[in-house]
VEXSE-313581 format. One line per field, with one value per residue: x, y, z of N, C-alpha, C in turn. Coordinates in steps of 0.2 Angstrom, whole numbers. Example, Ala and Ser with C-alpha at 12.3 -4.5 7.8 and 13.67 -1.06 7.14 Angstrom:
<sites>
n_u	(66_64)
n_v	(-28_-11)
n_w	(39_35)
ca_u	(62_68)
ca_v	(-22_-5)
ca_w	(39_36)
c_u	(66_64)
c_v	(-16_0)
c_w	(39_39)
</sites>
This chain:
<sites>
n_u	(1162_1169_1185_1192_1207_1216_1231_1246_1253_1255_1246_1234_1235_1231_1229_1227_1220_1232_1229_1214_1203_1194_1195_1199_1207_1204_1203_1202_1200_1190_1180_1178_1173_1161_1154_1154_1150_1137_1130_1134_1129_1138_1145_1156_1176_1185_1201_1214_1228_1239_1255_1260_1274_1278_1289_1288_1297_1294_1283_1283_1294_1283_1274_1272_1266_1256_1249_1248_1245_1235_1225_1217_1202_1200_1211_1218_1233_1241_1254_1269_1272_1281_1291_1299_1298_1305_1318_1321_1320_1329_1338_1335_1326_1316_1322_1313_1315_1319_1307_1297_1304_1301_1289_1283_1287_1284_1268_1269_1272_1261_1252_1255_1253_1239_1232_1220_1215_1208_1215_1218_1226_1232_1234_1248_1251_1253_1252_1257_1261_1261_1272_1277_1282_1294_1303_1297_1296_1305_1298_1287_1289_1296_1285_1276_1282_1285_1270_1267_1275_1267_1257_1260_1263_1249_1247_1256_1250_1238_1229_1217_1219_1219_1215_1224_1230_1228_1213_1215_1221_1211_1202_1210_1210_1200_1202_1208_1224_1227_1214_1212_1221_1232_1244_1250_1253_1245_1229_1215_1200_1188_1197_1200_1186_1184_1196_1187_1176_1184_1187_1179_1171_1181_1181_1166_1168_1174)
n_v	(273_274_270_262_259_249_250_242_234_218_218_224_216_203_189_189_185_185_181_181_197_196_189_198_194_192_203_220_228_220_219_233_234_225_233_246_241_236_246_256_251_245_256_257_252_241_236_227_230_226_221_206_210_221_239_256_259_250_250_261_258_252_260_265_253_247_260_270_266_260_271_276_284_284_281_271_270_260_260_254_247_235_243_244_233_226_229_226_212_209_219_227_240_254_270_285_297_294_287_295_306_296_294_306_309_298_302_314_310_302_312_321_315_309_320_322_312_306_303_293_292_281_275_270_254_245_232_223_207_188_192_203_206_200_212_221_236_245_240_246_261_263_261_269_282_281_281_294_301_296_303_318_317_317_328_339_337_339_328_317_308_292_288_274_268_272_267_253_251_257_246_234_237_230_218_203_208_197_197_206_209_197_192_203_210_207_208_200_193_204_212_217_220_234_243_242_250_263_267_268_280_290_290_291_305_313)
n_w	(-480_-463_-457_-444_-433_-422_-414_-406_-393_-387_-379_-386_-397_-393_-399_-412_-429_-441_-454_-456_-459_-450_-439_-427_-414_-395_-387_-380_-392_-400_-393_-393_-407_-407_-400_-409_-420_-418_-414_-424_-438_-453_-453_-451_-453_-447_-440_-433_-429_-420_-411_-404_-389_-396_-395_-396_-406_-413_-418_-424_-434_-442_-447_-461_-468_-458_-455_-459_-473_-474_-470_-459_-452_-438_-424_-412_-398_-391_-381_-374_-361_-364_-369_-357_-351_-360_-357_-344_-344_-357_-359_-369_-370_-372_-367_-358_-361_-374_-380_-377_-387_-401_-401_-402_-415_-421_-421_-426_-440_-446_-445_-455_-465_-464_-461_-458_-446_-433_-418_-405_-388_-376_-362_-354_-343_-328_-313_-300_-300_-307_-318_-316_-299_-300_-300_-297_-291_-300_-310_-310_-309_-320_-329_-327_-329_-343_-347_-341_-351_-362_-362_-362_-374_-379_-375_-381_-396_-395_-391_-389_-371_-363_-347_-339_-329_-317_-316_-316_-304_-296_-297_-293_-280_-272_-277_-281_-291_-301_-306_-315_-322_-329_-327_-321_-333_-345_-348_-344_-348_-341_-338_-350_-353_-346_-353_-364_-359_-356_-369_-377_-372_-375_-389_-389_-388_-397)
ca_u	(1163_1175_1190_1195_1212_1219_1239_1250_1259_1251_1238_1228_1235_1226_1228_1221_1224_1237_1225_1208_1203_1189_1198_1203_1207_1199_1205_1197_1198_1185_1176_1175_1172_1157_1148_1152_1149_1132_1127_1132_1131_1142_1147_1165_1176_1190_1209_1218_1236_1244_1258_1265_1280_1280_1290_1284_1301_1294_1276_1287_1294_1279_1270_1268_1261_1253_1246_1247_1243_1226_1221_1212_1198_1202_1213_1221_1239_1243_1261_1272_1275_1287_1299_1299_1300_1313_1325_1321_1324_1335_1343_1334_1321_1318_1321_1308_1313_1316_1299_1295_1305_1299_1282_1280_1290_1275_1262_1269_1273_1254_1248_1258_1252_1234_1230_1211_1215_1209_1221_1216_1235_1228_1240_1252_1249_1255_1250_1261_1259_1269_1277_1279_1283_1303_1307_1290_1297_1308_1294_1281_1291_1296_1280_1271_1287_1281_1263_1269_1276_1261_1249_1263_1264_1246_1244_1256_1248_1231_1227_1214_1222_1214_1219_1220_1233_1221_1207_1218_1225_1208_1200_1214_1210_1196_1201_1218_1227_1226_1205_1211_1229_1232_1253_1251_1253_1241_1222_1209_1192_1188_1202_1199_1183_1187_1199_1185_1174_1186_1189_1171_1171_1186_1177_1159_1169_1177)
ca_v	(269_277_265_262_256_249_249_242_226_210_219_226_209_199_183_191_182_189_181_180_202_195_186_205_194_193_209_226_229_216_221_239_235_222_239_251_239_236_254_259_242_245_263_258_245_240_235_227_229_226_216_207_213_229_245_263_260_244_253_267_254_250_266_265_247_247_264_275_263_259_277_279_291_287_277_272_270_258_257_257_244_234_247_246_224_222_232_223_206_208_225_232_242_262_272_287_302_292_283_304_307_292_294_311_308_294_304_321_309_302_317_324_310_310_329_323_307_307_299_292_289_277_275_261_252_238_230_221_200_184_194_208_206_199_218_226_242_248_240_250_267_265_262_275_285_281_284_300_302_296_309_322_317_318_335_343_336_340_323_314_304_288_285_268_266_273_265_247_251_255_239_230_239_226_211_203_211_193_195_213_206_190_191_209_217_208_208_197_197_207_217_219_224_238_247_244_255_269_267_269_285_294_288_296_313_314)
ca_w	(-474_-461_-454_-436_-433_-416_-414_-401_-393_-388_-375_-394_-402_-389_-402_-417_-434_-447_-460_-456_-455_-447_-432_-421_-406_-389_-382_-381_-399_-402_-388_-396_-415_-405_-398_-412_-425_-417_-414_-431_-443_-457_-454_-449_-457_-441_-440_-427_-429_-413_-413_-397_-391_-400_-390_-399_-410_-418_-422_-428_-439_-445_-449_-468_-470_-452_-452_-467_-477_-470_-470_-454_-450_-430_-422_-404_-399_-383_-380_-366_-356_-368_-370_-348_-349_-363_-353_-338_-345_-361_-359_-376_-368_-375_-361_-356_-366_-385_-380_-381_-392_-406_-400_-405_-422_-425_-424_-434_-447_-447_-446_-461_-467_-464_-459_-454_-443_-425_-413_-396_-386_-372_-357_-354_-335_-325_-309_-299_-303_-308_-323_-314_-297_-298_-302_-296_-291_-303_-314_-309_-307_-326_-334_-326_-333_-351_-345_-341_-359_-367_-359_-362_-382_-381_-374_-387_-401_-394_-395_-383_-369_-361_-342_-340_-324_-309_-317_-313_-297_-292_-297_-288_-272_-268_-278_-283_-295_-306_-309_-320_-326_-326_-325_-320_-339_-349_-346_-343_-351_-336_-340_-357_-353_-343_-358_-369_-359_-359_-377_-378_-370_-379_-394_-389_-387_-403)
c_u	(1170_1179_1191_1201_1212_1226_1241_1253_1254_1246_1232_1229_1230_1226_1224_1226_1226_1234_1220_1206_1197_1189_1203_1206_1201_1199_1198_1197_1191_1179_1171_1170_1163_1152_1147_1149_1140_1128_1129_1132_1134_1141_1157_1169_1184_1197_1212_1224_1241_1248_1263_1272_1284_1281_1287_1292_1299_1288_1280_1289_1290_1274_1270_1264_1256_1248_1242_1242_1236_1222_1215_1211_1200_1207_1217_1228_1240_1250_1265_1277_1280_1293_1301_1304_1305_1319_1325_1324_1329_1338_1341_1326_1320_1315_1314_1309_1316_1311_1297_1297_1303_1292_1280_1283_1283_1270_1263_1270_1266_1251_1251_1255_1244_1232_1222_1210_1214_1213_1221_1223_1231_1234_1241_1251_1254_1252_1255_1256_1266_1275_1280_1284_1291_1306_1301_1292_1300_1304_1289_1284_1295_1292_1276_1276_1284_1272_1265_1270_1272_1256_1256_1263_1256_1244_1250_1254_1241_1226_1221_1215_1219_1217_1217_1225_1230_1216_1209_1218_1220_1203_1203_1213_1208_1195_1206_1216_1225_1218_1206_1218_1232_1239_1253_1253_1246_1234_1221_1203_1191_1191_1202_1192_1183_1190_1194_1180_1178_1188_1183_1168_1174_1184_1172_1161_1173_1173)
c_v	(272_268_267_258_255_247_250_236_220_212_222_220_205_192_184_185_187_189_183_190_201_194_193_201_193_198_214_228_226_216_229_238_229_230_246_249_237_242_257_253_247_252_263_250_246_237_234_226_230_221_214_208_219_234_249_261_255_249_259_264_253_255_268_258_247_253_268_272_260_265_277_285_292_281_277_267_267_253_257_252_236_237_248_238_222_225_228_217_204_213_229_235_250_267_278_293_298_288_291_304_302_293_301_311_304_296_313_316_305_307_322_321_309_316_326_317_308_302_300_290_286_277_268_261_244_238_223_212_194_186_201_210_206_207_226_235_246_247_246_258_269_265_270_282_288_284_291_306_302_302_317_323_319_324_340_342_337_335_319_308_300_286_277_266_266_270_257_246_251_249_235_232_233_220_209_205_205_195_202_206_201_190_198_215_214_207_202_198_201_215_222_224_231_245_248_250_261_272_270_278_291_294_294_304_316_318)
c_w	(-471_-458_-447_-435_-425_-417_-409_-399_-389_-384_-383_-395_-400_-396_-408_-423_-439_-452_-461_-454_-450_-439_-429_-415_-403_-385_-384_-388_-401_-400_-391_-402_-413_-404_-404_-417_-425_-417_-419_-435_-449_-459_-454_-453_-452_-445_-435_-428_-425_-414_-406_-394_-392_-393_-398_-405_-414_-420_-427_-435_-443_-449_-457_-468_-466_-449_-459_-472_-477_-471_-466_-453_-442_-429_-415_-405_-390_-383_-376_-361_-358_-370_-361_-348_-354_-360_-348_-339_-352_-361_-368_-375_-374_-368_-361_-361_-373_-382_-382_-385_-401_-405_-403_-413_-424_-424_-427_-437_-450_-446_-451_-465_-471_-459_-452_-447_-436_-423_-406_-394_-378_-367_-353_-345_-333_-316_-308_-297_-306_-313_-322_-306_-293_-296_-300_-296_-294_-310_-316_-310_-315_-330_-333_-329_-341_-349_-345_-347_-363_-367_-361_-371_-383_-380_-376_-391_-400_-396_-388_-378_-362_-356_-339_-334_-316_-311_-315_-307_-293_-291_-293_-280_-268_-270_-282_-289_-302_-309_-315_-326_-325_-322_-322_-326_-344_-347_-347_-347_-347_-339_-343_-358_-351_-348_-361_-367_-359_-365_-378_-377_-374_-382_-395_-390_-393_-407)
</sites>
């Protein structure tokens, strides 16, 4: 049975439980492991380890118990817009080149790690909303920053990279921004829906 892992900060967490591996949340993770676990029945055996919160320096922290040690055959990486919002509001953000620079360290040292592991790098978003909008513009003009990084880390490591910021913006064109994101960072069922189709697809291409 191959493993599927998800890692990243409370948009993977989505309210999963620490105990139960049953309880993934309500997010896109749950949403995926619903469509792959139905179209393969027990060919995969999932893992949602997103934890809210989390900038790439905390996943980096955690990359023996939370990663390695799981031994995924494939797994996705959505991180981004926590190392943007802890700058904003406590001054302990990770600016844009160490988000490069620890982002490409966590995946050589999983890839040292586990040679065979694919790795989908999913790309961080915001939409401007009640938790975004005090600081919108310098919000928005640093995630897409990270964004930038992530799609950068994925195309030196030749890794498959999932755009999920034009995919929002154009949602929002024809209906507020809250029906995707509720505060303007975390999704909606809607929302959530939305990722998991693109998860869906990076997936089928593997």
């Amino acid at each position: 049975m191959k493993t599927i892992l998800f890692q990243g900060d409370s948009i993977t967490d989505a309210d999963r439980s620490r105990d139960d591996g049953h309880n993934t949340g309500w997010g896109y993770p749950t949403r995926v492991i619903g469509e792959i676990g139905a179209r393969c029945p027990n060919e995969y055996k999932f893992y949602n380890r997103g934890i809210s919160g989390n900038r790439v320096v905390d996943i980096y922290s955690r990359i023996k118990e939370d990663i390695i040690n799981l031994k995924p055959d494939i797994m996705s990486i959505l991180v981004g817009v926590n190392d943007v919002w802890h700058e904003l509001n406590y001054n302990n953000g990770v600016d844009a080149d160490k988000y490069f620079k620890i982002y490409s360290m966590l995946i050589e040292e999983i890839k040292a790690a586990l040679p065979d592991v694919k790795i989908m790098i999913l790309e961080p978003f915001v939409l401007k909303g009640t938790g975004t909008e005090e600081k919108w513009d310098i919000f928005r003009q640093e995630v897409e920053k990270r964004a930038a990084m992530a799609k950068a880390v994925a195309e030196k490591f030749g890794l498959p990279f999932v755009p999920l910021m034009n995919m929002f913006d154009e949602a929002a064109k024809d209906t507020p921004a809250s029906c995707w994101l509720f505060d303007g960072v975390h999704p909606t069922s809607a929302g959530h829906e939305l990722i998991k189709r693109e998860w869906i697809k990076a997936f089928d291409k593997l």
